[in-house]
N, C-alpha and C positions, 0 to 999 in steps of 0.2 A: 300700510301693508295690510293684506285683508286676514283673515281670522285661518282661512285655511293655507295662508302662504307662511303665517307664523307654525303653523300643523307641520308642514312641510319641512322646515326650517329645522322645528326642536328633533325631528324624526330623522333628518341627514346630520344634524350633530350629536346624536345618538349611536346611528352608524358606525361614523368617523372615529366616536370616542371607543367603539367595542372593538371596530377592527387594527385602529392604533394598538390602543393596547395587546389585541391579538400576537401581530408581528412585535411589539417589544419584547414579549418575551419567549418568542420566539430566536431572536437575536441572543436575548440573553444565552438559554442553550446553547445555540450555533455558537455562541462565545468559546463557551467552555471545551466545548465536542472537538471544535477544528483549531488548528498551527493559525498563528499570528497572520503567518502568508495568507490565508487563504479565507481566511474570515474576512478583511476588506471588501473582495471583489465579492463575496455570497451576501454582506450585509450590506450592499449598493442593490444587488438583483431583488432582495426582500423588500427592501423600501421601497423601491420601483414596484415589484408584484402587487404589493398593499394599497401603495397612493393609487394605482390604476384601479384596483378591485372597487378602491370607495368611490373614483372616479366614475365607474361604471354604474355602480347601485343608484348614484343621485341621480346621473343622466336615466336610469331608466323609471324612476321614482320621479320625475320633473315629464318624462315625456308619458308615464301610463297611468298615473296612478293620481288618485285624488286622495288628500290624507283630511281622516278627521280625529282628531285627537278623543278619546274617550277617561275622563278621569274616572276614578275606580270612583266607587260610591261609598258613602260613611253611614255608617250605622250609628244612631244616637242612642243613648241608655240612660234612663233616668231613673235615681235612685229618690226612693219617699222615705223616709225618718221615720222610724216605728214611733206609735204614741206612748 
């Protein structure tokens, strides 16, 4: 697997992991908000909405986008011992 297919890869499990969690707790509320009734059928249409969303972002991240991962930079600090 080439270096920018891994780029790609950690940036759509990135994704997946924000907008999951998004709709969880989104659900969560919707728990609380609505009757037992009527929570099933809205927390089927959330999950649907969600798995499509991220569905959508990687297809357009695989079909436009070239990804290069940039790690942040580290600063070194060195300390000298007073004589």
């Amino acid at each position: 697997m080439a270096v920018e297919d891994k780029h790609t890869q950690k940036l759509k499990a990135m994704i997946k992991e924000e907008i999951t969690a998004e709709f969880e707790q989104i659900l969560d509320f919707a728990q609380v908000a609505c009757p037992e009734s009527h929570f099933k059928p809205l927390r089927s249409k959330i999950l649907r909405v969600g798995n499509n969303c991220i569905r959508n972002i990687h297809k357009k991240v695989d079909d436009h986008y070239k990804i290069e991962f940039m790690a942040p930079s580290e600063d070194v600090i060195e300390f000298q011992q007073g004589k």
